[in-house]
Biopython code that builds the backbone (N, CA, C, O; Angstrom):
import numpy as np
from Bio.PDB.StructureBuilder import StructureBuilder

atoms = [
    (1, "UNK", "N", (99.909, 72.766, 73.657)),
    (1, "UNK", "CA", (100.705, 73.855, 74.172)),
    (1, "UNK", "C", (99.842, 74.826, 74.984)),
    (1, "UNK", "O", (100.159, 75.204, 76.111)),
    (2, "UNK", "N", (98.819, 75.176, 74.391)),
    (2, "UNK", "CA", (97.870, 76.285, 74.976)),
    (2, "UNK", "C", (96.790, 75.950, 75.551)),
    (2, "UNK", "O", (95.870, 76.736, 75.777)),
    (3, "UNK", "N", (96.800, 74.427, 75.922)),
    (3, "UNK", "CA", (95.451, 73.533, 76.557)),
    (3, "UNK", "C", (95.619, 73.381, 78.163)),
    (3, "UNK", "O", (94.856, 72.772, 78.913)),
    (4, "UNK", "N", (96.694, 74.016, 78.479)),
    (4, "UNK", "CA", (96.661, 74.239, 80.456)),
    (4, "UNK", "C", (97.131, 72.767, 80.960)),
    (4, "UNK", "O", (97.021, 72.356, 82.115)),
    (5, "UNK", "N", (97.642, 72.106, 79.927)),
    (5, "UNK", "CA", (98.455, 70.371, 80.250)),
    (5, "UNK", "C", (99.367, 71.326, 80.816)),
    (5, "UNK", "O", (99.389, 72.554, 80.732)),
    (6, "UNK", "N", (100.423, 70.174, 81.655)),
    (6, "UNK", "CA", (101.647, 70.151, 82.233)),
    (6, "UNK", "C", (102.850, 70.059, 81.006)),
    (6, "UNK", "O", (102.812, 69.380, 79.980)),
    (7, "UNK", "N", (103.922, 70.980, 81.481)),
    (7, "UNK", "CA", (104.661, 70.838, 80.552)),
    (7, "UNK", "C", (105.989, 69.540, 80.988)),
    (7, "UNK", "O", (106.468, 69.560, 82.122)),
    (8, "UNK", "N", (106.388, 68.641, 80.102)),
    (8, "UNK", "CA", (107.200, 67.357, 81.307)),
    (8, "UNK", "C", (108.452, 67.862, 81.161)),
    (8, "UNK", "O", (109.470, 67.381, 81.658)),
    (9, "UNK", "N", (108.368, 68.949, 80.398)),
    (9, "UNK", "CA", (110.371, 69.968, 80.513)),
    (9, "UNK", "C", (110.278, 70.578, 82.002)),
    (9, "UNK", "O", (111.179, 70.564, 82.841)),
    (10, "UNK", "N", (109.276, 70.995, 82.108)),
    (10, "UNK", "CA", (109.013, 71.991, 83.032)),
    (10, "UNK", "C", (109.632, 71.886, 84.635)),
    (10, "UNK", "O", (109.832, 72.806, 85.429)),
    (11, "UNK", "N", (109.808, 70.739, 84.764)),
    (11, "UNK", "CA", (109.728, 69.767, 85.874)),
    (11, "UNK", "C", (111.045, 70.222, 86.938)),
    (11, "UNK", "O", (111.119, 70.575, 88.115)),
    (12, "UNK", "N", (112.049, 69.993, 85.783)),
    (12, "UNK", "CA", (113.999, 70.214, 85.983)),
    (12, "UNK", "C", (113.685, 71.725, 86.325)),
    (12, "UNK", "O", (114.110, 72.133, 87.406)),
    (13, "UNK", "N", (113.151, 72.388, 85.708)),
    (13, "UNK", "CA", (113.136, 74.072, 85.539)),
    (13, "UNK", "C", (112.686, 74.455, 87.042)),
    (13, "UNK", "O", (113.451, 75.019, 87.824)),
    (14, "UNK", "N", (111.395, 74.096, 87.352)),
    (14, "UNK", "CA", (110.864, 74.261, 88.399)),
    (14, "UNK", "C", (111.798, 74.027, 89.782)),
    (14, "UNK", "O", (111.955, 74.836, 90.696)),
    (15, "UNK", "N", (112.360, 72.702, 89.661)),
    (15, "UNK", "CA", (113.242, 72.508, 91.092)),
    (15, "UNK", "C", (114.426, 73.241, 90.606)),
    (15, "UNK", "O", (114.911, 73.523, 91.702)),
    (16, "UNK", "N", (114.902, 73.540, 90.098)),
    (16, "UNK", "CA", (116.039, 74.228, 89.557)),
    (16, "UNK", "C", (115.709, 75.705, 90.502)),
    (16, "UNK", "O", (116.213, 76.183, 91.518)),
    (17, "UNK", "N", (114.741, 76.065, 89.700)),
    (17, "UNK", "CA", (114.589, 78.125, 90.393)),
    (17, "UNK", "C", (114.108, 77.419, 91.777)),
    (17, "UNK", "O", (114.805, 77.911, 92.663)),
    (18, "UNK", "N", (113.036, 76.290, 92.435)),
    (18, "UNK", "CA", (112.828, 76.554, 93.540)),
    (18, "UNK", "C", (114.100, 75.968, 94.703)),
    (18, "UNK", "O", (113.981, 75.952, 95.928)),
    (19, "UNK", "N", (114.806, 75.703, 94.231)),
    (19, "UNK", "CA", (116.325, 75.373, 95.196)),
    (19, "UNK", "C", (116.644, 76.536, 96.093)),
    (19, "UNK", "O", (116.155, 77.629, 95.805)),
    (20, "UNK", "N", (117.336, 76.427, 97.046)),
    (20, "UNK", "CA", (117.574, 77.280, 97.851)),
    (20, "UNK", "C", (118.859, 77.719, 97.727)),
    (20, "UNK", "O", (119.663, 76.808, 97.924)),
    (21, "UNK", "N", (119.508, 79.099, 97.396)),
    (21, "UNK", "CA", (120.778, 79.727, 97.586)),
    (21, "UNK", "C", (121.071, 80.257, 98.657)),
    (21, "UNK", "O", (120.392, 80.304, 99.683)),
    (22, "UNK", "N", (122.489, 80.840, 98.381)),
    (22, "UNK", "CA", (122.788, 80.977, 99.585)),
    (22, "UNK", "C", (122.205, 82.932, 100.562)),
    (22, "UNK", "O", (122.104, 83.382, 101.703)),
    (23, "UNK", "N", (122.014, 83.376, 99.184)),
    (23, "UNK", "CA", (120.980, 84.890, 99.160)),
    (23, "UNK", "C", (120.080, 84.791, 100.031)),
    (23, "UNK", "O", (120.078, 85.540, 101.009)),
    (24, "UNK", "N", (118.762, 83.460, 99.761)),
    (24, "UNK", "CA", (117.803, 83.162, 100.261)),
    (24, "UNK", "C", (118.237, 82.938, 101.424)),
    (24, "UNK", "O", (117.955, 83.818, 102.238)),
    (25, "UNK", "N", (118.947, 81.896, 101.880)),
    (25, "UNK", "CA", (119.109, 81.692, 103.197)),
    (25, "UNK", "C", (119.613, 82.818, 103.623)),
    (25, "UNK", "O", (118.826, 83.247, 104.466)),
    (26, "UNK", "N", (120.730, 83.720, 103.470)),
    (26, "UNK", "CA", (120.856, 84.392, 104.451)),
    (26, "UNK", "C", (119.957, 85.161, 104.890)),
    (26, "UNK", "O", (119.808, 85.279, 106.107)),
    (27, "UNK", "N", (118.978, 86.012, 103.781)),
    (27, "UNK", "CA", (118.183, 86.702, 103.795)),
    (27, "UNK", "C", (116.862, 86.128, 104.839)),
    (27, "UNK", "O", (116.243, 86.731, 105.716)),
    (28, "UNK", "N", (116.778, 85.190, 104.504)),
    (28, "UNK", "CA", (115.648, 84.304, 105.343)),
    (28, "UNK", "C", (116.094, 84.000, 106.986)),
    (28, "UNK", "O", (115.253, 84.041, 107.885)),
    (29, "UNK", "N", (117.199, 83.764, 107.175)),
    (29, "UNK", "CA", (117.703, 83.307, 108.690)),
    (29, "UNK", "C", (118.458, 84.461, 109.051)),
    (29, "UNK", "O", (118.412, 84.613, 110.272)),
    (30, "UNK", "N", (119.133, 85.333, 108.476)),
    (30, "UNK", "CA", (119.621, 86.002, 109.227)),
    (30, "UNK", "C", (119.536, 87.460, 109.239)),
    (30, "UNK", "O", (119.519, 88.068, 110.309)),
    (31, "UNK", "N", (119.485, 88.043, 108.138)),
    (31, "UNK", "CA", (119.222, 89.101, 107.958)),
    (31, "UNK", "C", (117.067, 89.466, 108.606)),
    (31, "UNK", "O", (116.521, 90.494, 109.007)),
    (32, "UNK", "N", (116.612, 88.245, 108.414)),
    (32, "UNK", "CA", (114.880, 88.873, 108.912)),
    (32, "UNK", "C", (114.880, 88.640, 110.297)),
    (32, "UNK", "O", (113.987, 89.223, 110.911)),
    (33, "UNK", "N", (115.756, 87.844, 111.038)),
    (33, "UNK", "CA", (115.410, 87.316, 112.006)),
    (33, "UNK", "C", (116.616, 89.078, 113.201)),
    (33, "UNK", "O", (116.732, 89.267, 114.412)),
    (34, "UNK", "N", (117.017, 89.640, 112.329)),
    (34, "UNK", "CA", (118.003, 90.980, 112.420)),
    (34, "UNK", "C", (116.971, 91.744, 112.449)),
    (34, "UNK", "O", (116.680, 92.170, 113.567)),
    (35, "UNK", "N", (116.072, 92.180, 111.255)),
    (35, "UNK", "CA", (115.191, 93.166, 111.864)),
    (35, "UNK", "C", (113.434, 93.199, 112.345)),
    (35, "UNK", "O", (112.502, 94.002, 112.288)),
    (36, "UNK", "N", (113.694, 91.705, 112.868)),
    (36, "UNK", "CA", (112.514, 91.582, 113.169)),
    (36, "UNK", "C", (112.497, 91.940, 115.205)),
    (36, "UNK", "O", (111.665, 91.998, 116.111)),
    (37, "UNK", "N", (114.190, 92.111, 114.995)),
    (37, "UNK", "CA", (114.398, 92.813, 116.853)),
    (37, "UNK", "C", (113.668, 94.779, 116.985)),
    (37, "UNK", "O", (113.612, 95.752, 116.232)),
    (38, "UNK", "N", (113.270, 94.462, 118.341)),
    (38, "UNK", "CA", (112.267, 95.621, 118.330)),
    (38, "UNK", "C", (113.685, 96.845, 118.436)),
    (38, "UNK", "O", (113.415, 97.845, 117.771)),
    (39, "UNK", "N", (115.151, 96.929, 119.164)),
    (39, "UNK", "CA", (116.131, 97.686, 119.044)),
    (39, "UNK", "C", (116.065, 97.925, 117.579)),
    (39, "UNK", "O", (116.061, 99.146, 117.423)),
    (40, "UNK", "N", (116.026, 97.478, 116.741)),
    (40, "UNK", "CA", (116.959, 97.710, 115.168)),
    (40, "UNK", "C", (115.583, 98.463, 114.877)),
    (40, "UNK", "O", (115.844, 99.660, 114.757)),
    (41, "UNK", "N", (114.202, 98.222, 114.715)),
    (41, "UNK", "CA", (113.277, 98.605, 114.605)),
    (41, "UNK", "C", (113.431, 100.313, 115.134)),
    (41, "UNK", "O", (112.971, 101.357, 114.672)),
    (42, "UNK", "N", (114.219, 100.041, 116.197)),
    (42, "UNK", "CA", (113.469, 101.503, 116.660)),
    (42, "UNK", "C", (114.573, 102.311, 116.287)),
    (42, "UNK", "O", (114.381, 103.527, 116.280)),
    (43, "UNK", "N", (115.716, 101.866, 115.968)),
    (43, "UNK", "CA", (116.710, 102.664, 115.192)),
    (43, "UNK", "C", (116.786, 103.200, 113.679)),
    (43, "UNK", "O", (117.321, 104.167, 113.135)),
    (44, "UNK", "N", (115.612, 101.582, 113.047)),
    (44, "UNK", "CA", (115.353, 102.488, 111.964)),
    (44, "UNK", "C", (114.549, 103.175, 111.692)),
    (44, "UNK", "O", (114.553, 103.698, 110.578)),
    (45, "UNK", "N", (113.511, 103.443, 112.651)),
    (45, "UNK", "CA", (112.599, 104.418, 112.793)),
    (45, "UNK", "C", (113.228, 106.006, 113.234)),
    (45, "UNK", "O", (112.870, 107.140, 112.915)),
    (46, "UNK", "N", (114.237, 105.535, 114.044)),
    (46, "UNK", "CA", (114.899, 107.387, 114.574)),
    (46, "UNK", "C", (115.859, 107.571, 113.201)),
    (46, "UNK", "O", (115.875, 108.783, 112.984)),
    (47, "UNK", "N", (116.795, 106.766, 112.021)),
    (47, "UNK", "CA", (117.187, 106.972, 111.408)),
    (47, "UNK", "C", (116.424, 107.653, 110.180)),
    (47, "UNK", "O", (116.880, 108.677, 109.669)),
    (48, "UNK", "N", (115.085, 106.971, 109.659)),
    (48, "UNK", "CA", (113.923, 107.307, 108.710)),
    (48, "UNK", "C", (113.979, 108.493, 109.153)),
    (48, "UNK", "O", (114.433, 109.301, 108.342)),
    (49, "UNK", "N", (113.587, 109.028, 110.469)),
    (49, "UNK", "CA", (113.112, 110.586, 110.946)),
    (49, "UNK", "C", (114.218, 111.443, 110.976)),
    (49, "UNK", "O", (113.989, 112.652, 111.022)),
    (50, "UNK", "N", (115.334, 111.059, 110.960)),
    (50, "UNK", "CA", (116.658, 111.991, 110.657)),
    (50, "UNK", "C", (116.855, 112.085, 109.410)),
    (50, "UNK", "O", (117.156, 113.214, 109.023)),
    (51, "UNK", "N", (116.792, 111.336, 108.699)),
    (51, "UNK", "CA", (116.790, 111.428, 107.077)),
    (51, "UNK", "C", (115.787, 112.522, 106.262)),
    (51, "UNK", "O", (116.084, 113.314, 105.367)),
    (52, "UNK", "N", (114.525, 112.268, 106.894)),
    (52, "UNK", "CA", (113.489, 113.432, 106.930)),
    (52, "UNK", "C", (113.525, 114.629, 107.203)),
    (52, "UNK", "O", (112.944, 115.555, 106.637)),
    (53, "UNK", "N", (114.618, 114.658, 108.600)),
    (53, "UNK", "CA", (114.399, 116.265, 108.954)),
    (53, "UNK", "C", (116.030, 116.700, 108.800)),
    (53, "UNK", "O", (116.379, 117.675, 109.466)),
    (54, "UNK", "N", (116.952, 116.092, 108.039)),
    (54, "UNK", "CA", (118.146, 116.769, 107.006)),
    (54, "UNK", "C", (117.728, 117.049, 105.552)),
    (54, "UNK", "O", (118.238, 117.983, 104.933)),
    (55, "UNK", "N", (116.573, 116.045, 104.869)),
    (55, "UNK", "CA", (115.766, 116.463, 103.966)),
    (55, "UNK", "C", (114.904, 118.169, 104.209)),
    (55, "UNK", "O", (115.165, 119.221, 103.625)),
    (56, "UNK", "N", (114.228, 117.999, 104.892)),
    (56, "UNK", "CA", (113.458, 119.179, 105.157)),
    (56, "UNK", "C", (114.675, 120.321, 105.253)),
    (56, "UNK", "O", (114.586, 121.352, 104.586)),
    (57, "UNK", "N", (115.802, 120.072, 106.114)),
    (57, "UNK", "CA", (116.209, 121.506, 106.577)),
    (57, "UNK", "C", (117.008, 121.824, 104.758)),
    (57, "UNK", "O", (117.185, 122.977, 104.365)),
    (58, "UNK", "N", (117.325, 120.782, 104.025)),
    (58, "UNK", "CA", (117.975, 121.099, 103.080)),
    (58, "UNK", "C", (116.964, 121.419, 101.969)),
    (58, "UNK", "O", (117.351, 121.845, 100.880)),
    (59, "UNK", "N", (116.452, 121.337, 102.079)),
    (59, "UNK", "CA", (114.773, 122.153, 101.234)),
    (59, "UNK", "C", (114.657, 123.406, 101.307)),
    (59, "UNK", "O", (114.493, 124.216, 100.395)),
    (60, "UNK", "N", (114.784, 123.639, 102.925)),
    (60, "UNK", "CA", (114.425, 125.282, 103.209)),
    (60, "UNK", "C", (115.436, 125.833, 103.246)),
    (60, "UNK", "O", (115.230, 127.030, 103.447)),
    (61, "UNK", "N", (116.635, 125.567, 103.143)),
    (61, "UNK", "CA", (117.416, 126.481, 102.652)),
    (61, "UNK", "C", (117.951, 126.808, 100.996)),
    (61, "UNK", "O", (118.748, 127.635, 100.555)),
    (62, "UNK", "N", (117.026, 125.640, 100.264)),
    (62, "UNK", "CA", (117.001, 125.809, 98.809)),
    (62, "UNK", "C", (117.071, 127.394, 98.362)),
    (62, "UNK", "O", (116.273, 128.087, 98.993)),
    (63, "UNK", "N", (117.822, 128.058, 97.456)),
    (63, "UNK", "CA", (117.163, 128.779, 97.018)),
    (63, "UNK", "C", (117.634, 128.714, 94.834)),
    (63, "UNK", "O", (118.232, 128.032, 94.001)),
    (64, "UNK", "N", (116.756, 130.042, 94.989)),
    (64, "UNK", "CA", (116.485, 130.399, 93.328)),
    (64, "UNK", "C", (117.553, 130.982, 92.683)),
    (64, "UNK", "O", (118.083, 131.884, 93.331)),
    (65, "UNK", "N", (117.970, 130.771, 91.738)),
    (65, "UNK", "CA", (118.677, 131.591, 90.673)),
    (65, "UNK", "C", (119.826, 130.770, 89.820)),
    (65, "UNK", "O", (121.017, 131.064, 89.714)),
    (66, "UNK", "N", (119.031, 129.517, 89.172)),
    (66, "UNK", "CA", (119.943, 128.770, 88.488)),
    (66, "UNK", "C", (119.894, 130.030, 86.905)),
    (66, "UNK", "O", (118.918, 130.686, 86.541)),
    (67, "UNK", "N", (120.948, 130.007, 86.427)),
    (67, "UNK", "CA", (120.765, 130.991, 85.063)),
    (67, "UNK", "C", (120.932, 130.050, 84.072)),
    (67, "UNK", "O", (121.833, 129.291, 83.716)),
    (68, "UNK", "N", (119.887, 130.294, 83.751)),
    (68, "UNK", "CA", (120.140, 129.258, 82.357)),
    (68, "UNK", "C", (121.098, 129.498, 81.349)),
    (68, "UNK", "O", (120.947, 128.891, 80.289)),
    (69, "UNK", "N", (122.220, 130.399, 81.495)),
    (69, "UNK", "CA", (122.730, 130.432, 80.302)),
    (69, "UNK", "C", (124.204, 129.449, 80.702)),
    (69, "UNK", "O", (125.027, 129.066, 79.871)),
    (70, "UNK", "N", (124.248, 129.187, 82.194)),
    (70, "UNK", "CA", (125.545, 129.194, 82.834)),
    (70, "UNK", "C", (126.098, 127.235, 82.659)),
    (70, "UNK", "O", (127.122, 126.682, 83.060)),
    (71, "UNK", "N", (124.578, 126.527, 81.701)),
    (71, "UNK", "CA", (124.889, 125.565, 81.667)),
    (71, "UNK", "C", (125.369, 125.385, 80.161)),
    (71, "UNK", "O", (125.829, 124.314, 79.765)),
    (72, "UNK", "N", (125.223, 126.567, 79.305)),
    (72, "UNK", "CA", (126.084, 125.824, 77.750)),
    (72, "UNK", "C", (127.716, 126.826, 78.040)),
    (72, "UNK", "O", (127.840, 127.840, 78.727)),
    (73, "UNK", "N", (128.499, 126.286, 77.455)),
    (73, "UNK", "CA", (129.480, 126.667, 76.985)),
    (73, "UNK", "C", (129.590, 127.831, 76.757)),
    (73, "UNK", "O", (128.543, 128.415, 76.475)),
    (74, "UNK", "N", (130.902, 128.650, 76.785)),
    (74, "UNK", "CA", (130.583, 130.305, 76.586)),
    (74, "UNK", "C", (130.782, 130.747, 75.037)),
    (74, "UNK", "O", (130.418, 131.805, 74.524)),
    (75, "UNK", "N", (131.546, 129.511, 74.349)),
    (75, "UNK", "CA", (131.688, 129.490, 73.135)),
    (75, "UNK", "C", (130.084, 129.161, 72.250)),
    (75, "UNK", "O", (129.693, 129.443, 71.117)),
    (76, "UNK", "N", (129.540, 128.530, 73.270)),
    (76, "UNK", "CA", (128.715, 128.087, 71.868)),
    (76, "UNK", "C", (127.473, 129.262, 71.794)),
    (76, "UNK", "O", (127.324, 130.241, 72.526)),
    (77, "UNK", "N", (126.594, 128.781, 70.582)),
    (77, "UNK", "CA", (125.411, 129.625, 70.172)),
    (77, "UNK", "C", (124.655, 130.023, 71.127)),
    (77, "UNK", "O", (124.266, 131.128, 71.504)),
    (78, "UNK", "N", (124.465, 128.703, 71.549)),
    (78, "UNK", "CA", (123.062, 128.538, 72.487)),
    (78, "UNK", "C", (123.408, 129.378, 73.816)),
    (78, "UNK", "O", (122.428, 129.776, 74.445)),
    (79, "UNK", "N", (124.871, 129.741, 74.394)),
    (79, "UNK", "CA", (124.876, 131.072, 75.033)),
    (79, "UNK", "C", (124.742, 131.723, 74.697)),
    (79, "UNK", "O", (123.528, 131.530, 74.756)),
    (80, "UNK", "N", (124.810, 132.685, 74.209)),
    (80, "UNK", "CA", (124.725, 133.590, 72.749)),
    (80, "UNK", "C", (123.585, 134.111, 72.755)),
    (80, "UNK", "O", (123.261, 135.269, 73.015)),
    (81, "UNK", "N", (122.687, 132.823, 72.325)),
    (81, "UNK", "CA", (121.309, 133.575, 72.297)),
    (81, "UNK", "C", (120.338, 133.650, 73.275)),
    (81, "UNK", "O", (119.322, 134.347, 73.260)),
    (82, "UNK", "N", (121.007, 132.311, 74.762)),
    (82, "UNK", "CA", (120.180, 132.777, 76.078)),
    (82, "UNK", "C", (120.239, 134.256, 76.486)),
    (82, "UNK", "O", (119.270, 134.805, 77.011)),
    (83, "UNK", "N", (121.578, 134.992, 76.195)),
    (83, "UNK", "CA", (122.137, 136.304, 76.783)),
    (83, "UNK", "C", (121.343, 137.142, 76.240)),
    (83, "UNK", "O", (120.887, 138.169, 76.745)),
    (84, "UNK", "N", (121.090, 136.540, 74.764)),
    (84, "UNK", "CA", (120.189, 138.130, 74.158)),
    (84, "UNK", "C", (118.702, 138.045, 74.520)),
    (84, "UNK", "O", (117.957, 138.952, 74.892)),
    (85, "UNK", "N", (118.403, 136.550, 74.297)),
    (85, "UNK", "CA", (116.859, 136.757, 74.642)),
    (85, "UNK", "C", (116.380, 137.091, 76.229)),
    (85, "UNK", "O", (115.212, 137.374, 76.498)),
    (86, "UNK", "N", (117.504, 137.012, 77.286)),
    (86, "UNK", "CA", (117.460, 137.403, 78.573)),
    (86, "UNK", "C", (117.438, 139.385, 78.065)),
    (86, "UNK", "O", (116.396, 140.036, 78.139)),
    (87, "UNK", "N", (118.432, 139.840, 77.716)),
    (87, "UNK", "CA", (118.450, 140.881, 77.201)),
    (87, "UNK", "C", (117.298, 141.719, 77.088)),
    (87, "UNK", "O", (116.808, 142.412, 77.980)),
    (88, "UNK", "N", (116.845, 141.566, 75.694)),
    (88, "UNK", "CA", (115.484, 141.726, 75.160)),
    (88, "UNK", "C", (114.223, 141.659, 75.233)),
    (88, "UNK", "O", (113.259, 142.409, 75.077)),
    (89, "UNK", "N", (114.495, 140.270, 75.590)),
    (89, "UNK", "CA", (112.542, 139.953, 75.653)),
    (89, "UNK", "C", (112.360, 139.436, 76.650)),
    (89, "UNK", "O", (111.319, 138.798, 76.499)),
    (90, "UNK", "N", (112.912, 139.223, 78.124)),
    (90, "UNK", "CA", (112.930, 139.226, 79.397)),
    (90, "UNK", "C", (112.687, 140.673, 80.300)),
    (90, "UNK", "O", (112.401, 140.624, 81.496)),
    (91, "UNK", "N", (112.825, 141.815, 79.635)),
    (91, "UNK", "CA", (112.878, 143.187, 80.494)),
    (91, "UNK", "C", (111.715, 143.294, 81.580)),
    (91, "UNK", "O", (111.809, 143.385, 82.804)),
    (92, "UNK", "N", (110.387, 143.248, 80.612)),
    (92, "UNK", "CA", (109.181, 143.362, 81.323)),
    (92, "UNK", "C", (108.521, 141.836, 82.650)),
    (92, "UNK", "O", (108.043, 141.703, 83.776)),
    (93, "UNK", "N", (108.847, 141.238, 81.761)),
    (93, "UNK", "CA", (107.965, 140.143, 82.582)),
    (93, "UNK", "C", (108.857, 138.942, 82.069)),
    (93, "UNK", "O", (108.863, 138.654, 80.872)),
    (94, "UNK", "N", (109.811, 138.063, 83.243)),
    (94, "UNK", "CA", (110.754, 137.211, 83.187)),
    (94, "UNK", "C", (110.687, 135.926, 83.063)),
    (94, "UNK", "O", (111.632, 135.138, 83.034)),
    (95, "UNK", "N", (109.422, 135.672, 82.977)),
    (95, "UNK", "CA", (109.177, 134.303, 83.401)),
    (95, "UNK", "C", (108.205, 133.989, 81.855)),
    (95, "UNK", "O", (107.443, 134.792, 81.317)),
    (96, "UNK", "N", (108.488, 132.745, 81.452)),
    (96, "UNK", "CA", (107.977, 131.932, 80.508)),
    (96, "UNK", "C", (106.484, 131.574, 80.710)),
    (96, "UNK", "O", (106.228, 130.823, 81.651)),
    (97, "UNK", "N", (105.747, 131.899, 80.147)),
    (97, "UNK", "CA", (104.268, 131.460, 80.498)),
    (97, "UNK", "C", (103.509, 131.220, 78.970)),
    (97, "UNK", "O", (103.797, 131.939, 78.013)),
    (98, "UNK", "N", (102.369, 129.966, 78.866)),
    (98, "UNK", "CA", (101.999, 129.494, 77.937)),
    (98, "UNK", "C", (100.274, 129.818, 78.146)),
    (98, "UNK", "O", (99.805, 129.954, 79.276)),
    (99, "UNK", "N", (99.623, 129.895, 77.189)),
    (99, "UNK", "CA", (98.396, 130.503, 77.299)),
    (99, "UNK", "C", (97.582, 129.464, 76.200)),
    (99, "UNK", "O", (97.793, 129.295, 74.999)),
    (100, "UNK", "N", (96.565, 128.838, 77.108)),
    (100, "UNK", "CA", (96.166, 127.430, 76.770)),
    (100, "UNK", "C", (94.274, 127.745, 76.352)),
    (100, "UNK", "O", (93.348, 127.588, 77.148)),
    (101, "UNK", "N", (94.182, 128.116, 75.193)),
    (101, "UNK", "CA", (92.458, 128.482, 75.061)),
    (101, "UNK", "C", (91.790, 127.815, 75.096)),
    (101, "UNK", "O", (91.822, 126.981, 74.191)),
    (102, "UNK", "N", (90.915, 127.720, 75.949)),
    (102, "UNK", "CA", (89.802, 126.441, 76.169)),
    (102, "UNK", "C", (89.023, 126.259, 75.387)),
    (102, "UNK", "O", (88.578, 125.117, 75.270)),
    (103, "UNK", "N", (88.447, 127.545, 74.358)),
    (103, "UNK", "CA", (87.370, 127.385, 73.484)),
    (103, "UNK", "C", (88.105, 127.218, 71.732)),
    (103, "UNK", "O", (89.212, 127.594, 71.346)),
    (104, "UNK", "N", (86.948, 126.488, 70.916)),
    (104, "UNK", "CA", (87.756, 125.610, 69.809)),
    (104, "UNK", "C", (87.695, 127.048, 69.029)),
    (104, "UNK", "O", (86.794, 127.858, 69.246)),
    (105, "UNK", "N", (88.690, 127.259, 68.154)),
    (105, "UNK", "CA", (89.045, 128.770, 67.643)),
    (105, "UNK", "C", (89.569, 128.061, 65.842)),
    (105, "UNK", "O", (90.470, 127.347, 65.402)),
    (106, "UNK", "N", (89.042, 128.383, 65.600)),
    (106, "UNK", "CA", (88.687, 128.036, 63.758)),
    (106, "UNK", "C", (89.720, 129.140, 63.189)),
    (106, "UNK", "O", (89.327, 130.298, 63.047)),
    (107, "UNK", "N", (91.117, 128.753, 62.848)),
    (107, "UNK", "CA", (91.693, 130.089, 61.871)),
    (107, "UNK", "C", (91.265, 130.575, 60.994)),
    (107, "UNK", "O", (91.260, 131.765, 60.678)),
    (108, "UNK", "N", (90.781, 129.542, 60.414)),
    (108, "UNK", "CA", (89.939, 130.270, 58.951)),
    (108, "UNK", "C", (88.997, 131.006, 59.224)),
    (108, "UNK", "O", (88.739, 131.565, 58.158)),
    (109, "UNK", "N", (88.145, 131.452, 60.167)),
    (109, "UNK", "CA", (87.030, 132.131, 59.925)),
    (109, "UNK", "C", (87.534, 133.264, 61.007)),
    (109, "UNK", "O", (87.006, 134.350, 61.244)),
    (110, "UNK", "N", (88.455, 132.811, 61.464)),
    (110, "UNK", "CA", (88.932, 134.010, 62.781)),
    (110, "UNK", "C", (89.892, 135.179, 61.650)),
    (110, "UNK", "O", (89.988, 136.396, 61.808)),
    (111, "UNK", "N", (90.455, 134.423, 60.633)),
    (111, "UNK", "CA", (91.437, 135.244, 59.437)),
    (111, "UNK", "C", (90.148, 136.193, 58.514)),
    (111, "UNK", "O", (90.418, 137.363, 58.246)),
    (112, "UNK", "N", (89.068, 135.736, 58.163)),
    (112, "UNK", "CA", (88.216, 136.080, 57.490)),
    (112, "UNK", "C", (87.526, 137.423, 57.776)),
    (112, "UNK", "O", (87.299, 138.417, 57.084)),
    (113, "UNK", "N", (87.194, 136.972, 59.474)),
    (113, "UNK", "CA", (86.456, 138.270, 60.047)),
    (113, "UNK", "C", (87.049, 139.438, 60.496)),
    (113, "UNK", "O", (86.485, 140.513, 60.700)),
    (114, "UNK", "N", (88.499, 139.102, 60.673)),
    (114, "UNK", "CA", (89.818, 140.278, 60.980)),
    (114, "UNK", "C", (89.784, 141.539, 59.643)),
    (114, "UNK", "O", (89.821, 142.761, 59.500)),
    (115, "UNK", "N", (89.664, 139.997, 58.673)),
    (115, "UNK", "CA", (89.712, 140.887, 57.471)),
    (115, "UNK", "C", (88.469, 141.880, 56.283)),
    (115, "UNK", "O", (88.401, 142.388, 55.164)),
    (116, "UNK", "N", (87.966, 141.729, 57.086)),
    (116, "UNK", "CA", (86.369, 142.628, 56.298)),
    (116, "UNK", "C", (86.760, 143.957, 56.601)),
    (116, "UNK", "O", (86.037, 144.901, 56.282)),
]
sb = StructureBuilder()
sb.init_structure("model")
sb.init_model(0)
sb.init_chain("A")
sb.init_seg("    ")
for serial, (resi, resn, name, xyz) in enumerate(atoms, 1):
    if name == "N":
        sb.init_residue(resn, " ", resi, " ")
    sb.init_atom(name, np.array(xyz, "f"), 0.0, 1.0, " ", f" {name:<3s}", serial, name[0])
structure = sb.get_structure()
C-alpha cells in the first residue's frame, strides 16, 4: 500500500476524472479563446479601473457614526446598558482603548509593596 507500487483500481479512476466534459471544453475552446482577444482585454481592463474608481469614490464619502446601541433591540438589556455606559463612562474620553504593559509585573510583590 505505502511502497509507491501502482494501484490496478486506480486505472478506471484515473480515465474516469481525466475524460473531458462539457465545462472543460467550453471553457477550453470557447470561453479562452474569448478572452484571449486584445478588445475584451482592453474592456476588462477599463471595467477593473471603473470598479476601482466607484470603489474609491464610495470610500471617501464613507462616513462615522454607527451607534452601537442602534443594533440591539430597544426592548432588550443590552440597549439598556449601551445607553448608560454611553451615559456615564463615555463623558470624558469616548473611545475604548486597551493598555498593553510590556514589562513582566508580578501581583504578588506589586500587592506587597503597596502595602508596607
Amino acid at each position: 500500500m505505502f511502497t509507491g507500487g501502482d494501484d490496478p483500481g486506480a486505472s478506471a479512476d484515473a480515465e474516469e476524472e481525466s475524460r473531458e466534459n462539457l465545462f472543460m471544453a467550453f471553457f477550453r475552446d470557447a470561453f479562452s479563446t474569448f478572452l484571449l482577444k486584445k478588445q475584451v482585454q482592453v474592456i476588462i481592463v477599463i471595467l477593473y479601473f471603473a470598479y476601482l474608481g466607484v470603489n474609491s469614490y464610495g470610500i471617501s464619502q464613507m462616513e462615522e457614526g454607527l451607534k452601537i446601541e442602534n443594533i440591539f433591540l430597544d426592548d432588550s438589556y443590552m440597549h439598556a446598558y449601551r445607553v448608560t455606559e454611553d451615559k456615564y463612562l463615555r463623558t470624558a474620553y469616548p473611545y475604548r482603548i486597551q493598555v498593553i504593559p510590556f514589562a513582566c509585573m508580578h501581583a504578588a510583590k506589586m500587592y506587597k509593596h503597596n502595602n508596607l
